[in-house]
N, C-alpha and C positions, 0 to 999 in steps of 0.2 A: 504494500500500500504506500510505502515513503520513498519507496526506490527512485521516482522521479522525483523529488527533492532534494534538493542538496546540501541544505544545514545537518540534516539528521544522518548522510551517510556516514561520516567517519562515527556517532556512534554507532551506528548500523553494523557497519565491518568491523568493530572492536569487539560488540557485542556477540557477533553470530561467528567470530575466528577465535576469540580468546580459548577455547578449550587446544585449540590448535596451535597457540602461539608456541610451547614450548618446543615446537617443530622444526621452529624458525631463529637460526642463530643472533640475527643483530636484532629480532622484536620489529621488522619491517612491517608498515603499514602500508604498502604501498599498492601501485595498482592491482598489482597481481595477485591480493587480496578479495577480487571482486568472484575468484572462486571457491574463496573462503567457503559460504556460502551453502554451496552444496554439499560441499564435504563434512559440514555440520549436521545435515539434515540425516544425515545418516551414523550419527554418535551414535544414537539411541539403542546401534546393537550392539558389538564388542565392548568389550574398556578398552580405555584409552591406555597406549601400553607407559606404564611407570619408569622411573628412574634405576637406573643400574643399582645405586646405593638402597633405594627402598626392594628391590627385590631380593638384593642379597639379606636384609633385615628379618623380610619375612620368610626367606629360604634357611633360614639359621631357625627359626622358629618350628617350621612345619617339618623341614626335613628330617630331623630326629624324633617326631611326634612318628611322621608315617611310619619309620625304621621302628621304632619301640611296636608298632602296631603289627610289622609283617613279624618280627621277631614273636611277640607274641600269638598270632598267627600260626606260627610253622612247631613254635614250643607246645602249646594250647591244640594242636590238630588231632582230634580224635579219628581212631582208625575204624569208626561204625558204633553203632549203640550196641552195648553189650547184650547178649543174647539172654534169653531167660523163659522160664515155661511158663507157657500161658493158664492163666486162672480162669479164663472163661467166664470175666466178670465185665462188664463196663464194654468200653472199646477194648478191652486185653481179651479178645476174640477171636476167631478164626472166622472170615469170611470170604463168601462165593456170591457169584451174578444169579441172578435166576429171571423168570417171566412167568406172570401171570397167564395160565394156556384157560383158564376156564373159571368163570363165577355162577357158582348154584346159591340160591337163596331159599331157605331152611328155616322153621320153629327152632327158636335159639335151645326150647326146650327137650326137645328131639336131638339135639345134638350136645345134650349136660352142659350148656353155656355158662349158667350160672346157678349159681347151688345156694339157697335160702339156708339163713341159720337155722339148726333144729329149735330157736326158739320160739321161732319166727319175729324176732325183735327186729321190725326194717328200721329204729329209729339210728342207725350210723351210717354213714354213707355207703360203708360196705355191701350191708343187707339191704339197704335200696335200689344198688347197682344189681347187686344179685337177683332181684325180684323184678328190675326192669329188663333185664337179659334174659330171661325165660320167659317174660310175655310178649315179646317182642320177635323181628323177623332176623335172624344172620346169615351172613355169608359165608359161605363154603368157596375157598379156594382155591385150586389143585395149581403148584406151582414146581414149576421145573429148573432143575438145577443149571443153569447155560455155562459153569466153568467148574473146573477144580477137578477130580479122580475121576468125580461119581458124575461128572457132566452126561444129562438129559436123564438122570430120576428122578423122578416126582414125588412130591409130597402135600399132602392138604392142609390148609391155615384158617381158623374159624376167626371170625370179624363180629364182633358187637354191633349192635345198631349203636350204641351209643360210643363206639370209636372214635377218636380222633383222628384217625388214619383211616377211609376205606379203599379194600382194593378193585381193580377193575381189569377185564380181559386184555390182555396184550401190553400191560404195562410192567416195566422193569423195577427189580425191586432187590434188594440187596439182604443175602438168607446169611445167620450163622451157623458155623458147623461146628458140633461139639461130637467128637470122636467115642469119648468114654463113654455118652449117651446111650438107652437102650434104640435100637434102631430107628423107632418109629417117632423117637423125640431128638434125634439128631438132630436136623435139620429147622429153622422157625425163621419167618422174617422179621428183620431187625430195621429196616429202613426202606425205604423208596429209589431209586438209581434216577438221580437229579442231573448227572452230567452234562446231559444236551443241551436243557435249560442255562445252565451255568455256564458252556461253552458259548455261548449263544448272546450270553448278556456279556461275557468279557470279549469277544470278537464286537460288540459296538461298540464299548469301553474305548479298549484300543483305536479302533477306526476315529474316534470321535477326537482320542489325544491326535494323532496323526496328523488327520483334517483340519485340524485348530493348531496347535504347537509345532505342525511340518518338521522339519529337520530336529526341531528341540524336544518336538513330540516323540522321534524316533528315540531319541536320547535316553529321554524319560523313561519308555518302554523298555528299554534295555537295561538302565538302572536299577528300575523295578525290580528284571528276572533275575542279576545281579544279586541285590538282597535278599530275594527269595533263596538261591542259590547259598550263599551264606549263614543265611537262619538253618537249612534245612540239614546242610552238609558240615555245618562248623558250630553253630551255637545250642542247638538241640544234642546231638551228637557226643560233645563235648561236657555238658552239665550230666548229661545220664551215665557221662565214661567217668564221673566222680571230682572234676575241675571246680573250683568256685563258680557258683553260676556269676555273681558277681566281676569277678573278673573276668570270666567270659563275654558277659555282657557289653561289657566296656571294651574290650578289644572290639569283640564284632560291630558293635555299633558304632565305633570308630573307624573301621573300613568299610563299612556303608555309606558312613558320612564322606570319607573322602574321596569313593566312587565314585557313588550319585551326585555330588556337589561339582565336581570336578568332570565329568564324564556330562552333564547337562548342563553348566554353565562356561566350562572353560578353564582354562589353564591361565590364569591372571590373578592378579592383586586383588582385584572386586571379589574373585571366591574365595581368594585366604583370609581376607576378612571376615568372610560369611563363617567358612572353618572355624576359627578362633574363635568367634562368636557363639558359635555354637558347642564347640569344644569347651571350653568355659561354664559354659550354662548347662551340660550335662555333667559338669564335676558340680556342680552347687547342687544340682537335683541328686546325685547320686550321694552325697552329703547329708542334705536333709532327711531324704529317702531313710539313711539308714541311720541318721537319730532317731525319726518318729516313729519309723518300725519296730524300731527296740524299745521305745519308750513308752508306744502303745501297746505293748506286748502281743502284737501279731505274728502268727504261727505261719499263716501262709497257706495252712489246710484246711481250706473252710468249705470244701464242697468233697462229691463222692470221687470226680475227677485227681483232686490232686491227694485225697486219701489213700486212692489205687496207685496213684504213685509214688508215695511213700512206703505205701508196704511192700511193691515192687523193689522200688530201691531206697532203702532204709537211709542212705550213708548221704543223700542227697539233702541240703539246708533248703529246706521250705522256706525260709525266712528270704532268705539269699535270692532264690529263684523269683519270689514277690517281688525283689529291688530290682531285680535284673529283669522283670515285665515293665517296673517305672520306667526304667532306664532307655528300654528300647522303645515303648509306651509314647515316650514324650521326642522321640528322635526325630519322626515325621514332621510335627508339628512345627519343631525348634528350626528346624531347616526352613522352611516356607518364611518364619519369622525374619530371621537372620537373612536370608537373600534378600528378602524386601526390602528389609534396611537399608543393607549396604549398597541396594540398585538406587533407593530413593537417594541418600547422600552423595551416591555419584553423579545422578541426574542433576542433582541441586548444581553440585559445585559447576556442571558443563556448562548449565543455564546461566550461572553470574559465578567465573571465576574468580573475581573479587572477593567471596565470603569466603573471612575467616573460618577454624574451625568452631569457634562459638556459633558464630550466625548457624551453622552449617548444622551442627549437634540440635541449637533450639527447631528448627526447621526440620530437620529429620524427626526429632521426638514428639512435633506436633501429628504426624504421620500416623510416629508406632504407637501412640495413645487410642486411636482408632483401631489399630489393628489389634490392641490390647486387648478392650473391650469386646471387638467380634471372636477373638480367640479363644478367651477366657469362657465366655458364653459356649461355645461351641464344643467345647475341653464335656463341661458340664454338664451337658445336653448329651454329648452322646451316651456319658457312662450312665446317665440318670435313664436313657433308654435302653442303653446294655443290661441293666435290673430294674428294669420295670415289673416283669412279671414276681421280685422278691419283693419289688414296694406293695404290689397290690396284696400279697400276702401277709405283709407287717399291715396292710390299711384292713383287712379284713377281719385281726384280731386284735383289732383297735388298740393298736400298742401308742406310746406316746412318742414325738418325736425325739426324744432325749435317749428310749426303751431302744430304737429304730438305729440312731446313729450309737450308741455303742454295742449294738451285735458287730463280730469279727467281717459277719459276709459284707456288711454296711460301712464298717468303720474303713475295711481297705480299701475299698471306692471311694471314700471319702481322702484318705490318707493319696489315695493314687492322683486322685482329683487335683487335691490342692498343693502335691507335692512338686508337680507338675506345671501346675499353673503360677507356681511363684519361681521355677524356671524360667519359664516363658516371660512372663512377666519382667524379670531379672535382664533376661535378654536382648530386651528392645534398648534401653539405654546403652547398657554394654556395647552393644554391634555397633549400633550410633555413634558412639564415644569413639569408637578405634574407627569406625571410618570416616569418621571428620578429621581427627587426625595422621589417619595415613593418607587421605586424598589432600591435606592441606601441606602435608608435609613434602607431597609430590609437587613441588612448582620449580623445574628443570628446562634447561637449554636441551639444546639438540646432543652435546655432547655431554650431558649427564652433571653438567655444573650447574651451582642453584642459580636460578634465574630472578634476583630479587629484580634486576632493572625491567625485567618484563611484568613481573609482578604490580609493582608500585603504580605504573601509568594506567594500566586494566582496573587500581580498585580508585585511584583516584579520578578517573575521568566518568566508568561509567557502573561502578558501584553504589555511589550513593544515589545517581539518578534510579537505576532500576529497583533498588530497596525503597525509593521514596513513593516507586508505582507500585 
């Protein structure tokens, strides 16, 4: 709009090159600045590459962090989870495929669905269910085994009308096999066979990152399998080979983080900020973590899941493996944090090279207050949906909220919540703080000398004007 004017070009070209100046060894304003211009308009994807002396700073920093992380890595690598016989409890099951070949519908009572107390007392829920299953119509199953020795024998599966689960002809459903069983009770189904469904929603998933994030989408995507890779083959693996989950925790989540960070944003100064940032802020969470777990005397084993695997593996810290779900728990989130930061900061400083790191900090942190807020909420919200169906249970017998937050299942979603969230929280200044001062500290010449003469004329000509708009 001012291009044809002529008072306002030389701020114009200050404005819209200074992220460029240090490119330029004498600080020339000169014509050939008129394609400044362009080459601004396209800051907004890479960083701008830093100063020789700032990258060796942060190369002194990270490069012993990764080295401590692959060392632990290769020390920490478990050679498979250790083997052990199954109890035929829980998921410590033996399972096969099968398919529903046939549904008959049956007098539940013709088929002894459900057996009335001889006292006929229906007033439990027990005896009620029992008295509705024998007046009522069930399902007769005949389902066939599709994998395993015994692939394609068949077995039948009776269905309550008042199931949760009902089956239907030709659907896929996942049987378990208990060997030691007498014949005819081997086999029962244990679940429904979802995979298509599942394949089907992460194939638009995917497409959808792709379509939107393009090259950074692919990134992402691969980051992803990445940490899955990780979790499945190093930090799982390793906690049941008898390792502190803890310290496993922290290694793997530390090569996740430097992966995904680095494998989707780049190899620059803008992500080892993000790093530290967030490296930081998982040592403060994995700190508090393991004050208040101790202090609230949380066990760890609060459901039938992680009971089963404690009596599997006795030798394994219930305590330990809780810190090391905060830990990983809040790893996702911290990242998302931490990169916004440090892109906001970087934006800032492109847009008026002039600011200080003060201006730069206050500016940034009016940002991450926002994202405070939506984070915090969202931290909350999900876990508060993750046990919903245990609130509805505490709201049913009308316990008091005081009754509700110190049961263990309650208290370590609270404990995970807020442990979490004052990470997070923690985070947003922190990341702020180091990248207002490593991008403020980056003001260099072409050859890597500080550039205060190019400095000075950029905040005194057109810093105070642009801070005044």
């Amino acid at each position: 709009m001012t291009s044809p004017q002529q008072p306002p070009e030389p701020h114009g070209h200050d404005q819209d090159h200074s992220p460029r100046e240090p490119a330029q060894p004498h600080g020339s304003h000169g014509p050939g600045q008129g394609h400044g211009s362009h080459g601004h308009s396209h800051s907004h994807g890479p960083a701008t590459p830093v100063s020789r002396h700032l990258r060796r700073v942060i190369a002194a920093i990270l490069i012993p962090f990764a080295t401590a992380v692959v060392v632990g890595l290769v020390v920490l690598w478990p050679g498979g989870a250790p083997p052990h016989e199954r109890t035929g409890v829980g998921f410590d099951r033996q399972t096969e495929q099968g398919e529903v070949v046939a549904v008959q519908h049956v007098d539940c009572a013709s088929v002894n669905a459900g057996q009335v107390p001889p006292t006929g007392d229906t007033s439990t829920p027990e005896g009620r269910e029992a008295v509705n299953a024998q007046q009522g119509e069930c399902a007769k199953a005949t389902i066939e085994v599709t994998s395993g020795p015994e692939k394609g024998r068949t077995f039948t599966e009776i269905v309550q009308p008042d199931a949760p689960r009902q089956l239907h002809q030709g659907q896929g459903v996942v049987v378990a096999y208990a060997p030691d069983a007498p014949r005819d009770l081997q086999y029962s189904v244990t679940d429904v066979n979802r995979k298509l469904p599942m394949a089907v929603l992460a194939g638009i998933f995917a497409l959808a990152v792709v379509l939107v994030g393009r090259m950074k989408g692919v990134m992402a995507l691969v980051a992803l399998v990445v940490s899955f890779l990780i979790l499945t083959f190093f930090i799982l693996p390793a906690i049941l080979d008898g390792s502190n989950p803890l310290v496993v925790a922290v290694v793997g989540a530390s090569a996740i983080m430097l992966i995904a960070l680095y494998m989707c944003h780049g190899l620059s100064a803008r992500t080892s900020v993000a790093v530290l940032g967030t490296l930081i802020s998982l040592l403060l969470i994995g700190l508090l973590g393991s004050v208040f777990i101790g202090w609230a005397s949380l066990s760890g084993n609060t459901d039938d899941n992680t009971g089963l695997i404690h009596g599997l593996y006795p030798e394994i810290d219930m305590s330990g493996l809780l810190l090391a779900g905060v830990i990983i728990g809040s790893l996702g989130v911290l990242d998302d944090v931490t990169v916004t930061q440090t892109s906001a900061v970087w934006e800032l400083h492109q847009a008026d090279p002039g600011m200080g790191p003060r201006a730069l900090y206050r500016a940034g942190i009016r940002i991450g207050r926002d994202h405070i807020a939506s984070v915090v909420n969202t931290l909350v919200l999900a876990y508060a949906g993750a046990a919903l169906p245990l609130l509805l249970l505490f709201s049913i017998a009308q316990s008091s909220m005081g009754t509700v937050a110190n049961s263990e299942l309650v208290a370590v979603e609270i404990v995970r919540t807020l442990v979490g969230s004052i990470g997070l929280v923690a985070s947003v200044p922190l990341t702020t703080a180091l990248a207002a001062l490593v991008v403020s500290a980056d003001r260099t010449d072409a050859g890597g000398r500080p550039g205060a003469d190019i400095r000075k004329p950029a905040a005194g000509r057109g810093g105070r004007r642009r801070r005044a708009k």
